[in-house]
PQR file of N, CA, C, O and H, with PARSE charges and radii, in Angstrom:
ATOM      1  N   UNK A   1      -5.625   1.549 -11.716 -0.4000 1.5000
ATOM      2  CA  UNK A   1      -6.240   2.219 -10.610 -0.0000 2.0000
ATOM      3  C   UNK A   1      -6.579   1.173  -9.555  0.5500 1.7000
ATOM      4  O   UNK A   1      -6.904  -0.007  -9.692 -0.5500 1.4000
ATOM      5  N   UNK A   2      -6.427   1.869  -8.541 -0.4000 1.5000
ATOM      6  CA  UNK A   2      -6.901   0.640  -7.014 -0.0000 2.0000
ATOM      7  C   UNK A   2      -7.631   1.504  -6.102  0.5500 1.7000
ATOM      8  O   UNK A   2      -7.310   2.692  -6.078 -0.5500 1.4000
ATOM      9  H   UNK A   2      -6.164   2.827  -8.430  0.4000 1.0000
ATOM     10  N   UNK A   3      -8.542   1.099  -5.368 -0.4000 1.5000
ATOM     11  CA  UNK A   3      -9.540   1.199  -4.122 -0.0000 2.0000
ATOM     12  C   UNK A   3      -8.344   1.396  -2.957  0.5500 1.7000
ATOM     13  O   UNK A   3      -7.397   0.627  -2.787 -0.5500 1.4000
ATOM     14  H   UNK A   3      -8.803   0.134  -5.388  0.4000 1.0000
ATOM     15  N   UNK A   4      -8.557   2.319  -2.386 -0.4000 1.5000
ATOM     16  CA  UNK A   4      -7.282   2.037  -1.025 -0.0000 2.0000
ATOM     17  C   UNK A   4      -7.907   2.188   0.210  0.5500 1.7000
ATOM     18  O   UNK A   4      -9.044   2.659   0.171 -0.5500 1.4000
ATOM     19  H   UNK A   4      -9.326   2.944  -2.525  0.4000 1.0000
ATOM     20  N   UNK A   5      -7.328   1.833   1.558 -0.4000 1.5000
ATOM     21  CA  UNK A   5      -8.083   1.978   2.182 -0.0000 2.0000
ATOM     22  C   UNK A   5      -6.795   2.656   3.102  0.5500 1.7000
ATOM     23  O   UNK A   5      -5.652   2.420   2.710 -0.5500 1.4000
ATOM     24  H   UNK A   5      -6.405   1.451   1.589  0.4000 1.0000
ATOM     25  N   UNK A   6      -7.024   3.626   4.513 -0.4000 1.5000
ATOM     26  CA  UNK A   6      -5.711   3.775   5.327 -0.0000 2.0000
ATOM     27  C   UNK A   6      -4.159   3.660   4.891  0.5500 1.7000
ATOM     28  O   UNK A   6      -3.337   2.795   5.194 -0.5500 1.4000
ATOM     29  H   UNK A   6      -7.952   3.818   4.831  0.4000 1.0000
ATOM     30  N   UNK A   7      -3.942   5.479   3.611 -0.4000 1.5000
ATOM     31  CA  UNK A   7      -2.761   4.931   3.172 -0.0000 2.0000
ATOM     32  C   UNK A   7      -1.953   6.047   3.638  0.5500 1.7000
ATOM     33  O   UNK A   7      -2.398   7.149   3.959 -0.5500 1.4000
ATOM     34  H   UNK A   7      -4.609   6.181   3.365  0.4000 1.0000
ATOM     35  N   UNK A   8      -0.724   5.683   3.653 -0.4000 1.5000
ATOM     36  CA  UNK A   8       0.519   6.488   4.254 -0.0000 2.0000
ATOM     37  C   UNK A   8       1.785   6.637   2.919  0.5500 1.7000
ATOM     38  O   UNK A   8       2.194   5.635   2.334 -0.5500 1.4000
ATOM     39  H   UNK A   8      -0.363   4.788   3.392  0.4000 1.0000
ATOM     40  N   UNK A   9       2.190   7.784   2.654 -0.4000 1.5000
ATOM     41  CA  UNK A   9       3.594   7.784   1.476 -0.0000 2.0000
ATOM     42  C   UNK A   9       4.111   8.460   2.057  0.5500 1.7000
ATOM     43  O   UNK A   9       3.866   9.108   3.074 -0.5500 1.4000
ATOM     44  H   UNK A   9       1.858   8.599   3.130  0.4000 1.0000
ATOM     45  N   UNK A  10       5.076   8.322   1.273 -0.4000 1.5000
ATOM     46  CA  UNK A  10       6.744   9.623   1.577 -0.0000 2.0000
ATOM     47  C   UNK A  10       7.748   9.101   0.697  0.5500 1.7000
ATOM     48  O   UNK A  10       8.029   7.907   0.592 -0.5500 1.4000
ATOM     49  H   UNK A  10       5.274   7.796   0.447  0.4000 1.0000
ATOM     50  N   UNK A  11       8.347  10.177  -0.017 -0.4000 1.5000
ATOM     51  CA  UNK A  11       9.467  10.200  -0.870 -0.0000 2.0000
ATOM     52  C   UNK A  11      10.709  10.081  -0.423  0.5500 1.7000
ATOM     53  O   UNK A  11      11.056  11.126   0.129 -0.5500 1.4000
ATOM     54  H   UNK A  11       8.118  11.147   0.067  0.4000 1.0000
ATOM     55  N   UNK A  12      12.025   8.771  -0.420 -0.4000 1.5000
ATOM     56  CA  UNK A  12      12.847   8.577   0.330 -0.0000 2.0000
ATOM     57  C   UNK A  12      13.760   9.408  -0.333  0.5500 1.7000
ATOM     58  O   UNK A  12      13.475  10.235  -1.200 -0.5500 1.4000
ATOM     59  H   UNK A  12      11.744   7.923  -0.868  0.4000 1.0000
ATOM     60  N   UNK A  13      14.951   9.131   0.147 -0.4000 1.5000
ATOM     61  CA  UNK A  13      16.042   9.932   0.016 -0.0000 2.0000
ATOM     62  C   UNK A  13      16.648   9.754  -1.249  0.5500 1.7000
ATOM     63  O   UNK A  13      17.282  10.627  -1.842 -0.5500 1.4000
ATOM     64  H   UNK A  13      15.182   8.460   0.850  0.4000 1.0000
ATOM     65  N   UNK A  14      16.367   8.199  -1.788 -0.4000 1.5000
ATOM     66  CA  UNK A  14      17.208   7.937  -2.733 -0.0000 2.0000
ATOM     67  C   UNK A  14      16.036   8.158  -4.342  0.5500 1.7000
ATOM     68  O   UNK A  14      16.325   7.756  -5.469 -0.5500 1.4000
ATOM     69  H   UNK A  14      15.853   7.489  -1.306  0.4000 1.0000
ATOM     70  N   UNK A  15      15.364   8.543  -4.134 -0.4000 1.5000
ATOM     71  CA  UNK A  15      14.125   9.100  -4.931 -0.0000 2.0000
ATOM     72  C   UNK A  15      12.751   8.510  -5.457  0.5500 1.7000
ATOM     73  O   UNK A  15      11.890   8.854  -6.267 -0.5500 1.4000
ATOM     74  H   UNK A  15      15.129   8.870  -3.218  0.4000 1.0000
ATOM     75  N   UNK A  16      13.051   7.084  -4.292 -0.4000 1.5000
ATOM     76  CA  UNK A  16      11.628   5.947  -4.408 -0.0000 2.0000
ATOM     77  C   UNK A  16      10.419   6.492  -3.775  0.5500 1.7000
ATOM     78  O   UNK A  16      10.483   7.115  -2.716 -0.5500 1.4000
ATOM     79  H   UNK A  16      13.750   6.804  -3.633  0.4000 1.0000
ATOM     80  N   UNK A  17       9.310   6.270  -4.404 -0.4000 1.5000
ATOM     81  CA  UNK A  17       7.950   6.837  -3.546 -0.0000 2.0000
ATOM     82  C   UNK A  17       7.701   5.990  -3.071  0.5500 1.7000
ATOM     83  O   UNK A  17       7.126   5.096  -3.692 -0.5500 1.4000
ATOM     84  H   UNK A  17       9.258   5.763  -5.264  0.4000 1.0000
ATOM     85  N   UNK A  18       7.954   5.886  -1.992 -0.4000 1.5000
ATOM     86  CA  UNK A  18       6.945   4.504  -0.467 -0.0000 2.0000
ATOM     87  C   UNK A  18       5.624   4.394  -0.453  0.5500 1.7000
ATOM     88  O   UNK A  18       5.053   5.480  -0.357 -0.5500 1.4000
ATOM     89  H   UNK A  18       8.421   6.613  -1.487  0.4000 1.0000
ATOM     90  N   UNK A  19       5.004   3.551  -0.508 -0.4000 1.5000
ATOM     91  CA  UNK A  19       3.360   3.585  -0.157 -0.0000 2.0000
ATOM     92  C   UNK A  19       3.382   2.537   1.096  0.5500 1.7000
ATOM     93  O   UNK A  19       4.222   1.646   0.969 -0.5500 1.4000
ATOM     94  H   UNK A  19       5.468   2.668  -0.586  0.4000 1.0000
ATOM     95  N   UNK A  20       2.770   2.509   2.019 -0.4000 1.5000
ATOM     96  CA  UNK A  20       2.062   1.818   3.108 -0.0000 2.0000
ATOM     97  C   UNK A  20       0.389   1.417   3.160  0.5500 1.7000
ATOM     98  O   UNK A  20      -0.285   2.402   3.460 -0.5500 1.4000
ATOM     99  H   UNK A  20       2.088   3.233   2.122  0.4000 1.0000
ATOM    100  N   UNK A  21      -0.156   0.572   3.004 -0.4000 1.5000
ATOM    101  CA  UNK A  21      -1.791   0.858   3.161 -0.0000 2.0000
ATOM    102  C   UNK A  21      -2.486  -0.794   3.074  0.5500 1.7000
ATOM    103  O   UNK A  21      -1.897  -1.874   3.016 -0.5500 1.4000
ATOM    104  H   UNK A  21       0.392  -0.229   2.761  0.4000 1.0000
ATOM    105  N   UNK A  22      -3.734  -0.533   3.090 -0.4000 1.5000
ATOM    106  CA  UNK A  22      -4.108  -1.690   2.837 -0.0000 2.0000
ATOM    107  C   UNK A  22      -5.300  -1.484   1.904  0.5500 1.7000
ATOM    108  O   UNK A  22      -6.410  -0.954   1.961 -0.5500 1.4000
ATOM    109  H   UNK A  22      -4.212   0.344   3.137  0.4000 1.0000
ATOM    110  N   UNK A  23      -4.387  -2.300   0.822 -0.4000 1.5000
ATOM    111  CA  UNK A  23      -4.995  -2.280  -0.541 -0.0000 2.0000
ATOM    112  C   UNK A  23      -6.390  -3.341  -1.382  0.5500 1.7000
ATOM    113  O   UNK A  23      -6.653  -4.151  -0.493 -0.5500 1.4000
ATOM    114  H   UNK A  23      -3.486  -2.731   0.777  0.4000 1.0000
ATOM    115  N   UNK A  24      -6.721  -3.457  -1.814 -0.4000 1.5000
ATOM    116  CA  UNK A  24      -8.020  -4.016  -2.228 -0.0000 2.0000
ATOM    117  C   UNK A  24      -7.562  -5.540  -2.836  0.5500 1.7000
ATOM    118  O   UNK A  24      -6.808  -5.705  -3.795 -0.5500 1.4000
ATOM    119  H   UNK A  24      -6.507  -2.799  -2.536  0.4000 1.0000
ATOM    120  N   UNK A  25      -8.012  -6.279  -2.279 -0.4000 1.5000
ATOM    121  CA  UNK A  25      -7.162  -8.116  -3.107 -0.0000 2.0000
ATOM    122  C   UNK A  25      -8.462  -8.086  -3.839  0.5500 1.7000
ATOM    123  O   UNK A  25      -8.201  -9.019  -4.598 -0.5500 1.4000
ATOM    124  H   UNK A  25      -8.624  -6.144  -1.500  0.4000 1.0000
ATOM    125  N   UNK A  26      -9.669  -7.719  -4.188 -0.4000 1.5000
ATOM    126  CA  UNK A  26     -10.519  -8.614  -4.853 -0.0000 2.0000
ATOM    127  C   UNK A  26     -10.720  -7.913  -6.492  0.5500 1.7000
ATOM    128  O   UNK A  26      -9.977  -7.131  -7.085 -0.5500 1.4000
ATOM    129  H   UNK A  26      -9.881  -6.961  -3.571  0.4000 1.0000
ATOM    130  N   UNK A  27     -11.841  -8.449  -6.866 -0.4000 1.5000
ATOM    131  CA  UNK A  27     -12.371  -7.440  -8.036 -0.0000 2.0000
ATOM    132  C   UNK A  27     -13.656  -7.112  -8.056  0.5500 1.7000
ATOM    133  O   UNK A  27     -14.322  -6.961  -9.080 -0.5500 1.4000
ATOM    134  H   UNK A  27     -12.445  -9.084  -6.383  0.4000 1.0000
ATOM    135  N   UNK A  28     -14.171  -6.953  -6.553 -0.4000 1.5000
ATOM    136  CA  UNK A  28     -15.343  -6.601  -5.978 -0.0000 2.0000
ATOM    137  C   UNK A  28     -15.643  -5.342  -6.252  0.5500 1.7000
ATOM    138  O   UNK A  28     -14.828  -4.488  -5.905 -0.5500 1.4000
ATOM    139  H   UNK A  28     -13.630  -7.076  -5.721  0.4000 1.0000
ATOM    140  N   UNK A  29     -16.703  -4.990  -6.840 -0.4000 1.5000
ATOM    141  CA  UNK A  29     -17.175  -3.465  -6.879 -0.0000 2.0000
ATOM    142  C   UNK A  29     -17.299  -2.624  -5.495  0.5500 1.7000
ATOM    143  O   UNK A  29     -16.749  -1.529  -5.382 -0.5500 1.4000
ATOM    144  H   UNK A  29     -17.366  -5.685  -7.121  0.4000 1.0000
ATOM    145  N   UNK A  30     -18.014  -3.176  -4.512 -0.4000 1.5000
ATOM    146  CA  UNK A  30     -17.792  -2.806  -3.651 -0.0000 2.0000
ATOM    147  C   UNK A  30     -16.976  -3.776  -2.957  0.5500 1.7000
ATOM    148  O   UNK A  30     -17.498  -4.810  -3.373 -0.5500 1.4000
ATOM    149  H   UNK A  30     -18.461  -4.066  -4.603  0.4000 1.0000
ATOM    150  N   UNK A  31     -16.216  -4.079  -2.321 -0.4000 1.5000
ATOM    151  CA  UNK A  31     -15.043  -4.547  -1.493 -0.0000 2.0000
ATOM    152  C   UNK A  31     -15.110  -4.599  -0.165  0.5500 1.7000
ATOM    153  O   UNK A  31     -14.611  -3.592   0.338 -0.5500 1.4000
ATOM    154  H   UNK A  31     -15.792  -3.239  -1.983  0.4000 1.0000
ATOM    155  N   UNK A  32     -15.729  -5.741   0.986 -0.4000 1.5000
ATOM    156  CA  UNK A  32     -15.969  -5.932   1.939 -0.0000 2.0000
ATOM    157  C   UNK A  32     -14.484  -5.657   3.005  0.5500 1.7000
ATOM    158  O   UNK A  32     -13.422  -5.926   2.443 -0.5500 1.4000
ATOM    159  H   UNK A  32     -16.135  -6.559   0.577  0.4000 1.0000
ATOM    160  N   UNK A  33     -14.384  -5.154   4.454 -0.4000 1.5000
ATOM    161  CA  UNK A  33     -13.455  -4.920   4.708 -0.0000 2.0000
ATOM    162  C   UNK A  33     -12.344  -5.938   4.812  0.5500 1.7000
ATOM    163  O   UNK A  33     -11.143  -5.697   4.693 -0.5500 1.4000
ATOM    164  H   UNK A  33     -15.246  -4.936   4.911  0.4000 1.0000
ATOM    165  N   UNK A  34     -12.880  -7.053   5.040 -0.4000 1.5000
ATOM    166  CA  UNK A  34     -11.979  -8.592   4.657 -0.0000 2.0000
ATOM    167  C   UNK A  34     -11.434  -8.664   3.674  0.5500 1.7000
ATOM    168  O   UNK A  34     -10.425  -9.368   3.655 -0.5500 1.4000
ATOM    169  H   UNK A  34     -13.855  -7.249   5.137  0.4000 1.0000
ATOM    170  N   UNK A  35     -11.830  -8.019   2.519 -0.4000 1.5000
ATOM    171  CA  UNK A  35     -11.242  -7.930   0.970 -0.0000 2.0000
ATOM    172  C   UNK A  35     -10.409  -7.036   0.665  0.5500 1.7000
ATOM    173  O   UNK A  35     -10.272  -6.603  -0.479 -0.5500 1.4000
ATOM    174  H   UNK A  35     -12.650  -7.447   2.534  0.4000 1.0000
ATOM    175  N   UNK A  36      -9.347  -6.427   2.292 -0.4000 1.5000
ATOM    176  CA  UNK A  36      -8.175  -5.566   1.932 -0.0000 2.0000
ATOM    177  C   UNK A  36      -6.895  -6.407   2.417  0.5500 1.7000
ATOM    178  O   UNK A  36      -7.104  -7.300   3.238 -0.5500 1.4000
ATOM    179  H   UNK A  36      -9.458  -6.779   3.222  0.4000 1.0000
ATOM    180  N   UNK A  37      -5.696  -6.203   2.002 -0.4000 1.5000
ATOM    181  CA  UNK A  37      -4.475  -6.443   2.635 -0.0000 2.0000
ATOM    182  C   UNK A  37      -3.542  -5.226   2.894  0.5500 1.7000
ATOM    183  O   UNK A  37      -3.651  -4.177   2.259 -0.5500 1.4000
ATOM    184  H   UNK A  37      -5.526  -5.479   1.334  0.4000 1.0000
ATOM    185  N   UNK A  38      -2.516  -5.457   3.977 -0.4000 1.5000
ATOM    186  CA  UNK A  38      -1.449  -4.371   4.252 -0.0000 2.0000
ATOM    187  C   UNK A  38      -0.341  -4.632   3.204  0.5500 1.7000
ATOM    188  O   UNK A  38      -0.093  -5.829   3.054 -0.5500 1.4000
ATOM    189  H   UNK A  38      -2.427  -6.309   4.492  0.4000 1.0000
ATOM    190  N   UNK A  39       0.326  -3.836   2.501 -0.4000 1.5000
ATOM    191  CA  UNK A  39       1.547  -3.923   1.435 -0.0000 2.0000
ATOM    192  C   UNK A  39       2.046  -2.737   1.910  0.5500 1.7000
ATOM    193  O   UNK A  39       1.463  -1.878   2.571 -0.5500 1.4000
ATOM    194  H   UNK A  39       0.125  -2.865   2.622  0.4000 1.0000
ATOM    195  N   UNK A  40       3.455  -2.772   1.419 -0.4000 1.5000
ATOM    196  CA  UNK A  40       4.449  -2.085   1.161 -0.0000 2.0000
ATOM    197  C   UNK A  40       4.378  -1.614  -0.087  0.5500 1.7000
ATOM    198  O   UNK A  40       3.743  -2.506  -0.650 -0.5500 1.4000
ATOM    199  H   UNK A  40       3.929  -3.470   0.882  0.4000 1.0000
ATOM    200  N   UNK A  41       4.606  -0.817  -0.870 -0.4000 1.5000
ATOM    201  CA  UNK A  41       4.990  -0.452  -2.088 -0.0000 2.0000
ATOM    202  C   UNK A  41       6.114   0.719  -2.688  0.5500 1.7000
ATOM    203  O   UNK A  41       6.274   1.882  -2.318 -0.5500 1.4000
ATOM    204  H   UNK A  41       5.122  -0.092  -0.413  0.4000 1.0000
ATOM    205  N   UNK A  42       6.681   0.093  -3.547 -0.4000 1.5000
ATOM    206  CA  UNK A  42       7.818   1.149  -3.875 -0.0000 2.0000
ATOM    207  C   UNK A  42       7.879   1.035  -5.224  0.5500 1.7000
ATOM    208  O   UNK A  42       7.670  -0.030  -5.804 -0.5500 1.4000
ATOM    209  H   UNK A  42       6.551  -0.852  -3.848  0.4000 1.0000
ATOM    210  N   UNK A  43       8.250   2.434  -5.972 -0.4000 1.5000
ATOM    211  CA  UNK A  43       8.645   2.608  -7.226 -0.0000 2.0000
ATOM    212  C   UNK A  43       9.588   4.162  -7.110  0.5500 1.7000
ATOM    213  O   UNK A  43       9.460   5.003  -6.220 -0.5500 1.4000
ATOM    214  H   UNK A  43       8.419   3.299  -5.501  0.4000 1.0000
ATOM    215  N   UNK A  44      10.389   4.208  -8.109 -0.4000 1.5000
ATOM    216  CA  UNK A  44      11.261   4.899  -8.494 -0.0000 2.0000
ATOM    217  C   UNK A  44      10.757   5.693 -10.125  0.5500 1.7000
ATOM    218  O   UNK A  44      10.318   5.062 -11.086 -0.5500 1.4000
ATOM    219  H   UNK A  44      10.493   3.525  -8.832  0.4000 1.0000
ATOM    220  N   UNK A  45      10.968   7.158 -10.073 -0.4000 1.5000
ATOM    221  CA  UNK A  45      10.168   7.370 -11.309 -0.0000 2.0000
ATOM    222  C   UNK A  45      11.327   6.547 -12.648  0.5500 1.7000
ATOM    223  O   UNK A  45      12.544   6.362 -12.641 -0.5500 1.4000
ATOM    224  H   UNK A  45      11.325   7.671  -9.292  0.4000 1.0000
ATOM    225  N   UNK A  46      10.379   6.258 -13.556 -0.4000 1.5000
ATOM    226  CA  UNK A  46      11.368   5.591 -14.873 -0.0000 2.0000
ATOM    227  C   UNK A  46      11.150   3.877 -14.301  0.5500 1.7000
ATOM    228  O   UNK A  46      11.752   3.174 -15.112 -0.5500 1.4000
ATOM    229  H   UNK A  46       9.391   6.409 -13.561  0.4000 1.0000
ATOM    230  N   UNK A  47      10.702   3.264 -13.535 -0.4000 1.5000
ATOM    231  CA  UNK A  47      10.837   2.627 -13.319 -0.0000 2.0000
ATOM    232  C   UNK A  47       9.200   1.841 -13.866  0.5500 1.7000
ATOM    233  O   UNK A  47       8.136   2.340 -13.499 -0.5500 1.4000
ATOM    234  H   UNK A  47      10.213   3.836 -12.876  0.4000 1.0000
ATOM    235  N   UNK A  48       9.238   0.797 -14.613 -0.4000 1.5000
ATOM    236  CA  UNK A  48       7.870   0.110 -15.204 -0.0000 2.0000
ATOM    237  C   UNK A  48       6.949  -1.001 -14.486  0.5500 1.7000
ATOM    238  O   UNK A  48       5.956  -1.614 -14.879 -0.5500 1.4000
ATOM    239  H   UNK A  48      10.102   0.392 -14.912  0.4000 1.0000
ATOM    240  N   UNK A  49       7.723  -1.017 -13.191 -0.4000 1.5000
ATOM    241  CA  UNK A  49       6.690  -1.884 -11.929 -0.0000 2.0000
ATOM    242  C   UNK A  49       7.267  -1.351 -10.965  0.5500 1.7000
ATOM    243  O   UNK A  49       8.195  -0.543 -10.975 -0.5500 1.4000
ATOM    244  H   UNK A  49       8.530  -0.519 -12.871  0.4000 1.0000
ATOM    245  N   UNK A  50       6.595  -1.905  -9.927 -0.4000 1.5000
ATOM    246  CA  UNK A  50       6.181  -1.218  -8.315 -0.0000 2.0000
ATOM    247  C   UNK A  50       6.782  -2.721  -7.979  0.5500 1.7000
ATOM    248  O   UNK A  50       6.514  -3.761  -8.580 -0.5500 1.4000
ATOM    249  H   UNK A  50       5.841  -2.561  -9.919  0.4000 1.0000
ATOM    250  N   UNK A  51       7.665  -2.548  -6.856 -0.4000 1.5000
ATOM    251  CA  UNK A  51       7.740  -3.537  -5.912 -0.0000 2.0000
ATOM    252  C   UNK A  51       7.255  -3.427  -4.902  0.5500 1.7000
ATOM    253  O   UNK A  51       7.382  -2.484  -4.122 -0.5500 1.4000
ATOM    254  H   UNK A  51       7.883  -1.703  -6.368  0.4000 1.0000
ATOM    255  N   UNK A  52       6.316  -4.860  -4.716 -0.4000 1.5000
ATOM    256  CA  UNK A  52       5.159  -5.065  -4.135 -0.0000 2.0000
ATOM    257  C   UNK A  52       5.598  -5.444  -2.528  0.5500 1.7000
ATOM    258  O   UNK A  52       6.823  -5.472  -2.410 -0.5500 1.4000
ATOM    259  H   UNK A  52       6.213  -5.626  -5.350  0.4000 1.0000
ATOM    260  N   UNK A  53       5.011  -5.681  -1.529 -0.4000 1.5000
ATOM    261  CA  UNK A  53       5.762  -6.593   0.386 -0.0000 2.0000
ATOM    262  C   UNK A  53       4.388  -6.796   0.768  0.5500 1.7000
ATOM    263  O   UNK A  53       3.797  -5.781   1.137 -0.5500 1.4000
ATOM    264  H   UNK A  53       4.016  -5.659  -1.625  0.4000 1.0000
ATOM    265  N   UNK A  54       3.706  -7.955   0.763 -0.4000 1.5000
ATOM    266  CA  UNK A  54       2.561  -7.672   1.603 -0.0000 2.0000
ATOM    267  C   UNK A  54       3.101  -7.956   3.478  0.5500 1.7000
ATOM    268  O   UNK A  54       4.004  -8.622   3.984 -0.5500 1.4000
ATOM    269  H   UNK A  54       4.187  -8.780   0.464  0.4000 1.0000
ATOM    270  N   UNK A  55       2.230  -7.245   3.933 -0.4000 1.5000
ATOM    271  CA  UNK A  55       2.632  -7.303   5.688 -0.0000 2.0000
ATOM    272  C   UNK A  55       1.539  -8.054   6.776  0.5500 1.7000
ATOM    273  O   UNK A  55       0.393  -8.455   6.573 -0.5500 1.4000
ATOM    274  H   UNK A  55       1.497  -6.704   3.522  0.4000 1.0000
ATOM    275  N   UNK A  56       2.068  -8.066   7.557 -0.4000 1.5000
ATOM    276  CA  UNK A  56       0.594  -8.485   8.421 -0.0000 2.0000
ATOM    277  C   UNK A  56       0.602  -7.542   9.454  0.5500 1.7000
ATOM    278  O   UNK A  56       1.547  -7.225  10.177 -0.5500 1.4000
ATOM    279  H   UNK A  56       2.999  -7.741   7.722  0.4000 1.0000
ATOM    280  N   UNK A  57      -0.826  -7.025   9.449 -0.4000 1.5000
ATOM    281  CA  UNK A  57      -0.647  -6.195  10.684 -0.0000 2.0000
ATOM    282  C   UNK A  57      -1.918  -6.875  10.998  0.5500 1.7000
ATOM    283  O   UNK A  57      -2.759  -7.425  10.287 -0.5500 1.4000
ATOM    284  H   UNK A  57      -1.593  -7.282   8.861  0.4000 1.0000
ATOM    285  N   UNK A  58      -1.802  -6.659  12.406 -0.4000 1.5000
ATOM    286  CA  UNK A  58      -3.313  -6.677  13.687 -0.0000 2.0000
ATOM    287  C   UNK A  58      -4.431  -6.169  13.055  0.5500 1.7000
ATOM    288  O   UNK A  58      -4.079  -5.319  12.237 -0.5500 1.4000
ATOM    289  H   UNK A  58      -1.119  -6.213  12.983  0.4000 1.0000
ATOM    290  N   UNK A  59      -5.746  -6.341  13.085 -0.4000 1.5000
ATOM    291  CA  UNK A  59      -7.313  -5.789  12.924 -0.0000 2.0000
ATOM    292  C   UNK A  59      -7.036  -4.370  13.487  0.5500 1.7000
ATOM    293  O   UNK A  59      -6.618  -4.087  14.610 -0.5500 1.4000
ATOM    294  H   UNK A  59      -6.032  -7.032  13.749  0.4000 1.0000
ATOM    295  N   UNK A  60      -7.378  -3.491  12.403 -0.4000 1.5000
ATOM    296  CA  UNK A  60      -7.879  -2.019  12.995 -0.0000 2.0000
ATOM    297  C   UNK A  60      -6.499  -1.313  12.819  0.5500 1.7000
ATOM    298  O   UNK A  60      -6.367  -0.096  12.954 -0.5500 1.4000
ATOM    299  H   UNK A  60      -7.717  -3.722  11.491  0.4000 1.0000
ATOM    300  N   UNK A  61      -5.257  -2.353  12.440 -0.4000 1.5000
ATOM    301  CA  UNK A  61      -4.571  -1.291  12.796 -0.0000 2.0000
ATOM    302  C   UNK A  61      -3.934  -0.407  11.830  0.5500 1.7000
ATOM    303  O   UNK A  61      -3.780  -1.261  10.957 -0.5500 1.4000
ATOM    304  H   UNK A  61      -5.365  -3.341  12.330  0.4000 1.0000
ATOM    305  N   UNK A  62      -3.368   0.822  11.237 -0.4000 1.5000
ATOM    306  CA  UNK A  62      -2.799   1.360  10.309 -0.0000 2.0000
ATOM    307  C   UNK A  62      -1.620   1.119  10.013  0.5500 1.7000
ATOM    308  O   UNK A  62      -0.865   0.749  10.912 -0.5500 1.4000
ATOM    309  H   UNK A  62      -3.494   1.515  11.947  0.4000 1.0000
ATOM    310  N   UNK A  63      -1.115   1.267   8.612 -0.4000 1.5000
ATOM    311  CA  UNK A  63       0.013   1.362   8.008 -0.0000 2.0000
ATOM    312  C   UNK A  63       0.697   2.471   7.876  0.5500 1.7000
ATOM    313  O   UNK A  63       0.167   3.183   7.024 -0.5500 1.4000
ATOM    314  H   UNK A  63      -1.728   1.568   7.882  0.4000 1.0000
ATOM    315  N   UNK A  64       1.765   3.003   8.400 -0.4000 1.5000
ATOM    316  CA  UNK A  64       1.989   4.214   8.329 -0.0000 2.0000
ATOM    317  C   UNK A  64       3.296   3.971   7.967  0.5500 1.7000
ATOM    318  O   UNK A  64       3.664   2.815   7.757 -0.5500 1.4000
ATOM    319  H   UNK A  64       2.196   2.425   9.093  0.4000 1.0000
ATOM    320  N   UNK A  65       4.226   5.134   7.844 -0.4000 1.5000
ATOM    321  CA  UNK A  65       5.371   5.367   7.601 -0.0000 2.0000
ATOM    322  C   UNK A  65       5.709   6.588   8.590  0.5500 1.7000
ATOM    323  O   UNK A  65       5.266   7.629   9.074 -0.5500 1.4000
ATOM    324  H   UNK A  65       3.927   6.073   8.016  0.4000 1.0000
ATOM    325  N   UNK A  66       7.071   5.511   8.536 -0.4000 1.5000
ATOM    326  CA  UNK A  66       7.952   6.899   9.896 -0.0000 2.0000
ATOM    327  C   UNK A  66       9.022   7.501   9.272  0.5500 1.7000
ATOM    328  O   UNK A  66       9.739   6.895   8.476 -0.5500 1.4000
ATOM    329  H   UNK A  66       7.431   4.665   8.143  0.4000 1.0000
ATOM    330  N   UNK A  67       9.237   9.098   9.699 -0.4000 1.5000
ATOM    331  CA  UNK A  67      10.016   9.989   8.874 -0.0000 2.0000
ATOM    332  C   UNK A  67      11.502   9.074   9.338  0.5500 1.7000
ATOM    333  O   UNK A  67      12.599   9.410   8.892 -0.5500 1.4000
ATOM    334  H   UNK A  67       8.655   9.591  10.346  0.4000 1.0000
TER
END
């Protein structure tokens, strides 16, 4: 389980679930907003890990996904 903060999915064509967001780096109970990063994430069902992309985006800004 993970803390998320501003997240975006969509199911591609070829049957991977996309995630966009910025996810929690610490093991902070509560989690200061400095204590998120932007990633990419993808998995395919049957598949036993997620491939991970961290990104850089600008302060404030969202991760989204475009159709």
């Amino acid at each position: 389980m993970t803390s998320l903060k501003t997240t975006s999915m969509a199911w591609t064509g070829d049957g991977r679930l996309v995630l966009a967001g910025r996810f929690v780096t610490t093991s902070g109970v509560l989690p200061a907003e400095s204590d998120h990063a932007a990633h990419v994430v993808a998995w395919r069902p049957g598949e036993a890990e997620l491939s991970l992309r961290r990104i850089e985006l600008p302060p404030g800004a969202l991760a989204t996904l475009s159709p």
